[in-house]
Biopython code that builds the backbone (N, CA, C, O; Angstrom):
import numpy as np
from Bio.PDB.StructureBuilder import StructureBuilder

atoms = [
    (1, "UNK", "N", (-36.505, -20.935, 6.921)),
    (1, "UNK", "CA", (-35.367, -21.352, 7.732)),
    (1, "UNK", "C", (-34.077, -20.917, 7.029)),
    (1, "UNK", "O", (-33.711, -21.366, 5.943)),
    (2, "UNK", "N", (-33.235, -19.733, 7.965)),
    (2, "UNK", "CA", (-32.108, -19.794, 7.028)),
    (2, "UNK", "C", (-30.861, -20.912, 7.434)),
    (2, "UNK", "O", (-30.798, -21.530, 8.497)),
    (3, "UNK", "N", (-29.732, -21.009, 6.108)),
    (3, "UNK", "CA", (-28.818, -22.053, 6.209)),
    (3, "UNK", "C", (-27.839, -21.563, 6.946)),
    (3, "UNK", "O", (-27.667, -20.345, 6.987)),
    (4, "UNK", "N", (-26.998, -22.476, 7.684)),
    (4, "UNK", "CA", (-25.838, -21.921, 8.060)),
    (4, "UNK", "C", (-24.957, -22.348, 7.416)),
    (4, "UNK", "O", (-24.913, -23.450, 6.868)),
    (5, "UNK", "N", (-24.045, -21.389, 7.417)),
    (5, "UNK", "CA", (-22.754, -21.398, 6.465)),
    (5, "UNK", "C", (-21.757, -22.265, 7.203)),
    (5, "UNK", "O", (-21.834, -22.401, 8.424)),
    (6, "UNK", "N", (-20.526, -23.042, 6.244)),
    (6, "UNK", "CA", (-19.367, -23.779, 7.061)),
    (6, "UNK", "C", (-18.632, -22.654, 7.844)),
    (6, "UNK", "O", (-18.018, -22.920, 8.877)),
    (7, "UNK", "N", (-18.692, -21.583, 7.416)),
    (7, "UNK", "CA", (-17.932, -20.493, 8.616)),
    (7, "UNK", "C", (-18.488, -19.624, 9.505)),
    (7, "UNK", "O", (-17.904, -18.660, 10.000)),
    (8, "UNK", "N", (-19.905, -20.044, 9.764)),
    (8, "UNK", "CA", (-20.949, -19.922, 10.819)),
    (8, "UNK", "C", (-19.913, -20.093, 12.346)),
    (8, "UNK", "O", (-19.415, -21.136, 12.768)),
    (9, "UNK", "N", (-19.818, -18.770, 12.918)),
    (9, "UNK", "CA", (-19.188, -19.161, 14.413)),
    (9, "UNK", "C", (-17.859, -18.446, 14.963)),
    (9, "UNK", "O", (-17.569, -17.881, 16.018)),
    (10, "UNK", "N", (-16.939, -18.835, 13.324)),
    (10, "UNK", "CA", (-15.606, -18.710, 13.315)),
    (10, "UNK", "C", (-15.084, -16.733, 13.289)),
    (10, "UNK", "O", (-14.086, -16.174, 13.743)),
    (11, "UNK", "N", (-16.431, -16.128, 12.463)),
    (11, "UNK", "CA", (-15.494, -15.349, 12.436)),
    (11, "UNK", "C", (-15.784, -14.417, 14.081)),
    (11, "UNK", "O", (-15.336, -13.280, 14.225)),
    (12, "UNK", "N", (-16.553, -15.104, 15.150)),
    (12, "UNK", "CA", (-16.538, -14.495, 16.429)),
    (12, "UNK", "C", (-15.263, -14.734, 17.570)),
    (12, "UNK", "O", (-15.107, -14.181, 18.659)),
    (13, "UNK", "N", (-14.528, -15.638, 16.978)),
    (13, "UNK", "CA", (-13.386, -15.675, 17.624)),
    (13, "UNK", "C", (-11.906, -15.494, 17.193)),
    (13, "UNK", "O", (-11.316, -16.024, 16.251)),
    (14, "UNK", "N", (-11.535, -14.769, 17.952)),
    (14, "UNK", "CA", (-10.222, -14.036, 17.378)),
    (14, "UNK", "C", (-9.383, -14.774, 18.119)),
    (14, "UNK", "O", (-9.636, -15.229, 19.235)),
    (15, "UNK", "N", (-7.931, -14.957, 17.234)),
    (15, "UNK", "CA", (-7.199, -15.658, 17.744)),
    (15, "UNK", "C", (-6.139, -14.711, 18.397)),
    (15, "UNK", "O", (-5.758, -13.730, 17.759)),
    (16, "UNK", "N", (-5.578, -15.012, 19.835)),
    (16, "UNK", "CA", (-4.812, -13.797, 20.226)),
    (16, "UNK", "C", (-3.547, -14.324, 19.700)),
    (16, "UNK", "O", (-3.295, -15.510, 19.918)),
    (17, "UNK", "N", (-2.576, -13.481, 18.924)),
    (17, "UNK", "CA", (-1.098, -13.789, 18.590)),
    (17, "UNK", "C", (-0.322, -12.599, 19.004)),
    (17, "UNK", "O", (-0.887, -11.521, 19.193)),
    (18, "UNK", "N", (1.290, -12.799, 19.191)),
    (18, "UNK", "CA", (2.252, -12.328, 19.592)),
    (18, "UNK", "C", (2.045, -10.798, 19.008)),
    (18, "UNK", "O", (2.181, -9.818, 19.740)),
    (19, "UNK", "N", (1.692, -10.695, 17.564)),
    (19, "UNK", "CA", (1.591, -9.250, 17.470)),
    (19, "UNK", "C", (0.217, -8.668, 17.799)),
    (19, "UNK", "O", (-0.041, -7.465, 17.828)),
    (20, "UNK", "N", (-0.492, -9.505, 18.004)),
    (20, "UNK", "CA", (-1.927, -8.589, 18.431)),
    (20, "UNK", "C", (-1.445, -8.317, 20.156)),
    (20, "UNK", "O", (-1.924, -7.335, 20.723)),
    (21, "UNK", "N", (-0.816, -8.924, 20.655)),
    (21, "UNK", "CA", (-0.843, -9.121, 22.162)),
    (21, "UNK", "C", (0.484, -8.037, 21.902)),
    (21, "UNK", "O", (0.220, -7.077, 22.626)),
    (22, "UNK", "N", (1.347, -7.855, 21.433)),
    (22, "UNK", "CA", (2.369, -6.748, 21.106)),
    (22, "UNK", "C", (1.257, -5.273, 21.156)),
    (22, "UNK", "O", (1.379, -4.300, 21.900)),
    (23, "UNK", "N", (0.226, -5.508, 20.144)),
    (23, "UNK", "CA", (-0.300, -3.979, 19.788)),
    (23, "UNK", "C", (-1.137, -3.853, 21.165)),
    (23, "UNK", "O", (-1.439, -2.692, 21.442)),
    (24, "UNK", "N", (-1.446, -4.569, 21.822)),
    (24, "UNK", "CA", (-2.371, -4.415, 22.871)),
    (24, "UNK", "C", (-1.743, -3.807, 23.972)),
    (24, "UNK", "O", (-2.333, -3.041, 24.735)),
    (25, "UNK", "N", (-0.580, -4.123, 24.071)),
    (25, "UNK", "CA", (0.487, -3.532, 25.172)),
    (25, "UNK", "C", (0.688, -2.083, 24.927)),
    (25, "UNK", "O", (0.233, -1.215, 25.672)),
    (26, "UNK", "N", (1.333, -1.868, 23.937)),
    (26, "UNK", "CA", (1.761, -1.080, 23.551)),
    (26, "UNK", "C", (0.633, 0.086, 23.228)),
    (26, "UNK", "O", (0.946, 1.267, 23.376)),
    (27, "UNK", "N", (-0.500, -0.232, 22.846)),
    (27, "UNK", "CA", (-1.743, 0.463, 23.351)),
    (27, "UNK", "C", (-1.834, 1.410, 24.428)),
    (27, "UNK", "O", (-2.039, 2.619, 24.320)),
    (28, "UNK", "N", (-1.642, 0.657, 25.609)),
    (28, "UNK", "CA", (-1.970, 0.670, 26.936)),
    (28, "UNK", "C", (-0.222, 1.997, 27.397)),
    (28, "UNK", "O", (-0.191, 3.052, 28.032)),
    (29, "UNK", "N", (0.802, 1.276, 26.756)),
    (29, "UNK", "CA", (1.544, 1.947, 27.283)),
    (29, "UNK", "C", (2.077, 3.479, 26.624)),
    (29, "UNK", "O", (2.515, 4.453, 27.237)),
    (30, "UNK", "N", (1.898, 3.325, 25.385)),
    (30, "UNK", "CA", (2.173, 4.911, 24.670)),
    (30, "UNK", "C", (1.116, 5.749, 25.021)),
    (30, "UNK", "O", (-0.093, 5.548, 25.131)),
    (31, "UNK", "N", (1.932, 6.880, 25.198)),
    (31, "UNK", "CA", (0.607, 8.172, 25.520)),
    (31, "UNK", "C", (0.370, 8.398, 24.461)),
    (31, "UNK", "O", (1.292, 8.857, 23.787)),
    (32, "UNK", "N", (-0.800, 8.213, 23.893)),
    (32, "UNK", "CA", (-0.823, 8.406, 22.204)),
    (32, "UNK", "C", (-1.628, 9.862, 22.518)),
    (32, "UNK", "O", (-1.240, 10.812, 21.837)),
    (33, "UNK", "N", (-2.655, 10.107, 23.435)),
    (33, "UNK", "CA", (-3.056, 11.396, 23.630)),
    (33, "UNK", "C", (-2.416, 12.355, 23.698)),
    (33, "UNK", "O", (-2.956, 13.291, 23.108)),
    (34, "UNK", "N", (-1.275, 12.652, 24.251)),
    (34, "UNK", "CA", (-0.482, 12.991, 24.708)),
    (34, "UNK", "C", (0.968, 13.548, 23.167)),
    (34, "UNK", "O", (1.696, 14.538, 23.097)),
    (35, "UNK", "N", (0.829, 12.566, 22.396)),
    (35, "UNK", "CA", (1.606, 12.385, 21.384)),
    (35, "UNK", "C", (0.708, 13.263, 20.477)),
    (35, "UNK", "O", (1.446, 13.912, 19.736)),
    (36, "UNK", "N", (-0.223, 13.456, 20.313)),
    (36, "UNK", "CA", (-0.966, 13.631, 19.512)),
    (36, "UNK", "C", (-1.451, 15.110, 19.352)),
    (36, "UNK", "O", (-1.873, 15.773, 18.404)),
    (37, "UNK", "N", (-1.185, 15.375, 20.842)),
    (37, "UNK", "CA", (-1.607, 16.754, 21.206)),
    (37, "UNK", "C", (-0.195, 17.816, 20.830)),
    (37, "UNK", "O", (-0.377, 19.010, 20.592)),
    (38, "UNK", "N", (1.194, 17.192, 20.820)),
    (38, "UNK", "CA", (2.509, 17.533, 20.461)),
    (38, "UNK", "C", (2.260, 18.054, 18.610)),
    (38, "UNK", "O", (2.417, 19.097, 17.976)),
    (39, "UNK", "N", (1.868, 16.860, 18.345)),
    (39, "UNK", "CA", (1.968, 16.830, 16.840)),
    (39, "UNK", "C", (1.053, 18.247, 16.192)),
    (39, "UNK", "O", (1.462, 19.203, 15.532)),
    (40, "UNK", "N", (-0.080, 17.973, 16.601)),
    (40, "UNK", "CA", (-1.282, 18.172, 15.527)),
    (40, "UNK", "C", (-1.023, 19.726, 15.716)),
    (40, "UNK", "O", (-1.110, 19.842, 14.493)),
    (41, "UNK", "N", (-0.800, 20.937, 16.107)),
    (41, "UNK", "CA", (-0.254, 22.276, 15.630)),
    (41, "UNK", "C", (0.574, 22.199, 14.337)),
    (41, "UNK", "O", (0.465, 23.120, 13.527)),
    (42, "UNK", "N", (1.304, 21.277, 14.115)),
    (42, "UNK", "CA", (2.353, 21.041, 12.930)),
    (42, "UNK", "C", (1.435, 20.766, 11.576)),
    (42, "UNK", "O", (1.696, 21.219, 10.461)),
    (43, "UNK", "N", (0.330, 19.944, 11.907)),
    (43, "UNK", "CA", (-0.158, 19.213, 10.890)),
    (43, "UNK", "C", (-1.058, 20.167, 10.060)),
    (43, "UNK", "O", (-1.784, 20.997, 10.609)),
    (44, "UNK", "N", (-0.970, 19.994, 8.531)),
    (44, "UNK", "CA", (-1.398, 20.625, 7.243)),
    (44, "UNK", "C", (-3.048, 21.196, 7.920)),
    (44, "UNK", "O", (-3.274, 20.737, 9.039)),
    (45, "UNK", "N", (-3.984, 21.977, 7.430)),
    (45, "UNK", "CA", (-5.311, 21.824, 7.800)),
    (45, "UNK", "C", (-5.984, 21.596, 6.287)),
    (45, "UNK", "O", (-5.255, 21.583, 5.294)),
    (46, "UNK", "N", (-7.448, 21.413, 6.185)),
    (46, "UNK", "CA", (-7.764, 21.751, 4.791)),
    (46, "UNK", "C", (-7.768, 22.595, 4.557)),
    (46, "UNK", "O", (-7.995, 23.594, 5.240)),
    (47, "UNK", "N", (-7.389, 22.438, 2.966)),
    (47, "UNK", "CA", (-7.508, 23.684, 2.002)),
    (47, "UNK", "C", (-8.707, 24.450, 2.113)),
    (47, "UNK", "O", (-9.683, 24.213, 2.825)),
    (48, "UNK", "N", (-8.475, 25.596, 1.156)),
    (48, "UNK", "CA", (-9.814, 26.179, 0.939)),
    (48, "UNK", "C", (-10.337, 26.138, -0.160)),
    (48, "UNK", "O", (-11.230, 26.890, -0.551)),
    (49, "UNK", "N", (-9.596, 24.847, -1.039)),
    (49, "UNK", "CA", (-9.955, 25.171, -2.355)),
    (49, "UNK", "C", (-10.642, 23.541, -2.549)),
    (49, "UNK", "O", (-10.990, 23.061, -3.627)),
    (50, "UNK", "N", (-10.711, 22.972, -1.414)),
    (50, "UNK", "CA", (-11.067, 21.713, -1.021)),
    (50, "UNK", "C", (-10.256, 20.502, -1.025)),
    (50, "UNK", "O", (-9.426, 20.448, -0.117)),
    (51, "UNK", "N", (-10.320, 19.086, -2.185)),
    (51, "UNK", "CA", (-9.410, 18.521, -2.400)),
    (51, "UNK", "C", (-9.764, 17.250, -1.547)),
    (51, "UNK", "O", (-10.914, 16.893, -1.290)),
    (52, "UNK", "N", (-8.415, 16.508, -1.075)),
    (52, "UNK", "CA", (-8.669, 15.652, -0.127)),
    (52, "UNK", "C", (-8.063, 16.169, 1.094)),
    (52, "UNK", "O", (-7.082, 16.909, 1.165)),
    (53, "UNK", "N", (-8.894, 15.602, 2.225)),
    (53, "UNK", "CA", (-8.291, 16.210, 3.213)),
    (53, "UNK", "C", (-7.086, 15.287, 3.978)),
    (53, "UNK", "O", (-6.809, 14.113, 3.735)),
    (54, "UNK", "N", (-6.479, 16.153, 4.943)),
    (54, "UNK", "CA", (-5.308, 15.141, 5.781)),
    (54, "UNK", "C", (-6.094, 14.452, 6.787)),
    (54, "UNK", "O", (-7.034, 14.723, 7.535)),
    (55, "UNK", "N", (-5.038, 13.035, 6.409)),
    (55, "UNK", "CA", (-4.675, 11.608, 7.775)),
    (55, "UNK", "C", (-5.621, 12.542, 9.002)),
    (55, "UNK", "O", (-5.666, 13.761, 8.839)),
    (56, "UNK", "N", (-6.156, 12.091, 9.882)),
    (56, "UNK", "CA", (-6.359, 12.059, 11.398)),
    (56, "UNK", "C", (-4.761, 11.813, 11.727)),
    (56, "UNK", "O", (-4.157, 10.900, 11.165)),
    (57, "UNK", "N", (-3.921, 12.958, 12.966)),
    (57, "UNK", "CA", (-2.689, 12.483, 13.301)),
    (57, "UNK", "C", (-3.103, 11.853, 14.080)),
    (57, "UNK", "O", (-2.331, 12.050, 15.018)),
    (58, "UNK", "N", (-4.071, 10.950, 14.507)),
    (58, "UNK", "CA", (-3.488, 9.663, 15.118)),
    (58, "UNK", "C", (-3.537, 8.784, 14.233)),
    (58, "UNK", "O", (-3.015, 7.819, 14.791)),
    (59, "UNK", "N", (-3.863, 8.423, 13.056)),
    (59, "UNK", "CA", (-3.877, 7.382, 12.282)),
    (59, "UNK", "C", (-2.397, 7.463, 11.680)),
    (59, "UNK", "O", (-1.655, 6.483, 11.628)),
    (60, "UNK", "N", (-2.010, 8.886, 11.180)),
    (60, "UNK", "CA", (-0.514, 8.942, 11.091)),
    (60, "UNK", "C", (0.639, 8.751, 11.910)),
    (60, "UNK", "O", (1.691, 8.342, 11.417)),
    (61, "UNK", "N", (0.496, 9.080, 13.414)),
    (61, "UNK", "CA", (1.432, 8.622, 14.643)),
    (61, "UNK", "C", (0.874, 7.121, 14.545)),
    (61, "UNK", "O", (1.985, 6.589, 14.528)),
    (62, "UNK", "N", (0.090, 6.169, 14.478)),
    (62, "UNK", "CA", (-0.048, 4.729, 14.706)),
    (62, "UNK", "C", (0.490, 4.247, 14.003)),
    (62, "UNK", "O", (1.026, 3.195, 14.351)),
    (63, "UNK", "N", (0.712, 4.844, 12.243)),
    (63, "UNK", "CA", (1.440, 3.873, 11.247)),
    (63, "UNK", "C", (2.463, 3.900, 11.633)),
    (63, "UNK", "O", (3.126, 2.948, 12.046)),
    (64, "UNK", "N", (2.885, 5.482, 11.530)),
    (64, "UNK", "CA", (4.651, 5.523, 12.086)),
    (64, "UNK", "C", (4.964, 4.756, 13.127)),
    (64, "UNK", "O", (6.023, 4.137, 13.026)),
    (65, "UNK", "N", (4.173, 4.587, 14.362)),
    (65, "UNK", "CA", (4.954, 3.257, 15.224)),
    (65, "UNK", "C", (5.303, 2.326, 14.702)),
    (65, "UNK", "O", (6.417, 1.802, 14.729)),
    (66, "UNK", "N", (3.714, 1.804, 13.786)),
    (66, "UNK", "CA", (3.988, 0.198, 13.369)),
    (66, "UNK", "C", (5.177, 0.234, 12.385)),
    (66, "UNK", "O", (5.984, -0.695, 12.393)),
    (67, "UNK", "N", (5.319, 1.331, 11.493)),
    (67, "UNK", "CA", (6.767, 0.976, 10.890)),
    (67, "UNK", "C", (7.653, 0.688, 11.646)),
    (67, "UNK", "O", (8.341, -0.272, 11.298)),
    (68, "UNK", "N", (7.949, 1.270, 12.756)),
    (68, "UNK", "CA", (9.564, 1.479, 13.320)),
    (68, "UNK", "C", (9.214, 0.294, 14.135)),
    (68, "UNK", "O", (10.187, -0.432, 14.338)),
    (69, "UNK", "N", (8.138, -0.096, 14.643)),
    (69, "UNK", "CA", (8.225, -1.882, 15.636)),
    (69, "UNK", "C", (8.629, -2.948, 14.772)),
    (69, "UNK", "O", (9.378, -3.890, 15.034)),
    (70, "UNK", "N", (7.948, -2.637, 13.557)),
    (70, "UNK", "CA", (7.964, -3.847, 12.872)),
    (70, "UNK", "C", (8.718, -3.975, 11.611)),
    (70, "UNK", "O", (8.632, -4.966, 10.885)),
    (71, "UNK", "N", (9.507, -2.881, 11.352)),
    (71, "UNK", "CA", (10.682, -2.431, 10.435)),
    (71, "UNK", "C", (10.323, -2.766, 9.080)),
    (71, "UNK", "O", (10.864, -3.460, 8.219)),
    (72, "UNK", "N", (8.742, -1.749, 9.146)),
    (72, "UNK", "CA", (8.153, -2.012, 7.496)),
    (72, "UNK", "C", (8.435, -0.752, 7.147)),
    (72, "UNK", "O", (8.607, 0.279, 7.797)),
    (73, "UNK", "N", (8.467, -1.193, 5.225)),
    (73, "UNK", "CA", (8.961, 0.268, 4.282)),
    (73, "UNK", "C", (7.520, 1.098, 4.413)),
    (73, "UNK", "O", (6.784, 0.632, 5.284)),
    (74, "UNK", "N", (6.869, 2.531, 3.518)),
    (74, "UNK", "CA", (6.025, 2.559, 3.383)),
    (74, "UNK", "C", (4.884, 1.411, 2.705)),
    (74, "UNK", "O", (3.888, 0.886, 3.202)),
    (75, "UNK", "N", (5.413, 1.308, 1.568)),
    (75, "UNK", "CA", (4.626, 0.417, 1.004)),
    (75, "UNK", "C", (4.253, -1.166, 2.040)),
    (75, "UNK", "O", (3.147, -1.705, 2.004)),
    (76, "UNK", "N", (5.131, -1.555, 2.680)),
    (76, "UNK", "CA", (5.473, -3.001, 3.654)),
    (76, "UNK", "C", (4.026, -2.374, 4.419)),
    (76, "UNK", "O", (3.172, -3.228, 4.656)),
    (77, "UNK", "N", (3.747, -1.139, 4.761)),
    (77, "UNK", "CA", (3.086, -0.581, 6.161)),
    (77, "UNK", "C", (1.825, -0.648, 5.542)),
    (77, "UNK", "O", (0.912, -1.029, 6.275)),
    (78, "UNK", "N", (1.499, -0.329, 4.188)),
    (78, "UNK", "CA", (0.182, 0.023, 3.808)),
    (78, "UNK", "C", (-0.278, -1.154, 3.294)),
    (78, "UNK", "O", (-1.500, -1.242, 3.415)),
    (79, "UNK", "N", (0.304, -2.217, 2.696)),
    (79, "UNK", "CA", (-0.047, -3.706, 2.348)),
    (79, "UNK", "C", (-0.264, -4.385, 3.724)),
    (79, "UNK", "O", (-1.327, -4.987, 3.876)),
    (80, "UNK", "N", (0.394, -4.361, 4.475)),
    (80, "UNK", "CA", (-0.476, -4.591, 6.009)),
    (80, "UNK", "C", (-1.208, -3.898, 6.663)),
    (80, "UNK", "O", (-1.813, -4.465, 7.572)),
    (81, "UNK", "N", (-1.329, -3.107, 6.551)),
    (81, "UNK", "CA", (-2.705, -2.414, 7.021)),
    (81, "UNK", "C", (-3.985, -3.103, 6.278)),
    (81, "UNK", "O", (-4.937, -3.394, 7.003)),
    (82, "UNK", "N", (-4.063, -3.350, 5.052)),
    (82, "UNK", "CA", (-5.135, -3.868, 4.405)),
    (82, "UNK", "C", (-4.587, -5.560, 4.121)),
    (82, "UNK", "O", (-5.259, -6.090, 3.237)),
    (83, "UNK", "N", (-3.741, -6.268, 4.583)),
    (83, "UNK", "CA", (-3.571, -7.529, 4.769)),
    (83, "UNK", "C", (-3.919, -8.063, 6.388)),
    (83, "UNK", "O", (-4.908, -8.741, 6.667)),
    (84, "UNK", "N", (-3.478, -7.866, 6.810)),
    (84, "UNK", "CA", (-3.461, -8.279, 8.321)),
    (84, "UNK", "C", (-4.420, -7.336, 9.644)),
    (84, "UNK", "O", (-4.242, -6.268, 10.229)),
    (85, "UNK", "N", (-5.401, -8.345, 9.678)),
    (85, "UNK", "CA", (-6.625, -8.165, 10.376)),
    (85, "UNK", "C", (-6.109, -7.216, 12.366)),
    (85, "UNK", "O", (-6.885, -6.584, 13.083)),
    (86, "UNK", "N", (-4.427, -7.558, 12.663)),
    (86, "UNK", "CA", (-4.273, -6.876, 13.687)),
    (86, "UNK", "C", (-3.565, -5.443, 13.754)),
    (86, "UNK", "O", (-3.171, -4.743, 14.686)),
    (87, "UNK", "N", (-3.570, -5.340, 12.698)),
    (87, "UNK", "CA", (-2.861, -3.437, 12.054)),
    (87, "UNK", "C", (-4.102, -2.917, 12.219)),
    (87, "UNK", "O", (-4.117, -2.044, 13.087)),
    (88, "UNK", "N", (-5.452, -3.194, 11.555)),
    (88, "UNK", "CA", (-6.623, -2.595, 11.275)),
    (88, "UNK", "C", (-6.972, -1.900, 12.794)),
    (88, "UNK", "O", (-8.002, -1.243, 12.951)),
]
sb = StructureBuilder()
sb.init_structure("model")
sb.init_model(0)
sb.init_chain("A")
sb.init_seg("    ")
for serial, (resi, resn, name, xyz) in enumerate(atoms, 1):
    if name == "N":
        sb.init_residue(resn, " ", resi, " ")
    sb.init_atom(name, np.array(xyz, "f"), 0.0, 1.0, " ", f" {name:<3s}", serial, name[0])
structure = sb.get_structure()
């Protein structure tokens, strides 16, 4: 028989808040396809000498929104990305 844990349940419900319900909109309303298809001719490709490779530009057009919505520095943007479960 296995035990259940005191946080057995909890982590299936998400709580909706002002900025998750912000990113959800804003989802729906940016052409991010569209944005993306603008960008990515510009963007670095890999090397040939290997290395690390570049961001996905949509992971780079998504931060850049969330900076300018939410008037974070770089560093402000990347400590929430790995703090706050509605950046992810």
């Amino acid at each position: 028989m296995k035990q259940a844990s005191l946080g057995a349940g909890f982590e299936l419900k998400v709580k909706t808040t002002r900025k998750r319900e912000f990113l959800r909109q804003m989802d729906q309303v940016v052409p991010w396809k569209e944005l993306e298809a603008l960008i990515a001719p510009h963007m670095p490709l890999p090397g040939p000498k290997g290395g690390r490779p570049p961001y996905p530009v949509s992971v780079l057009l998504r931060i850049h929104f969330l900076q300018q919505w939410f008037a974070l520095s770089d560093p402000a943007a990347e400590e929430a990305l790995d703090d706050v479960p509605a950046f992810a």
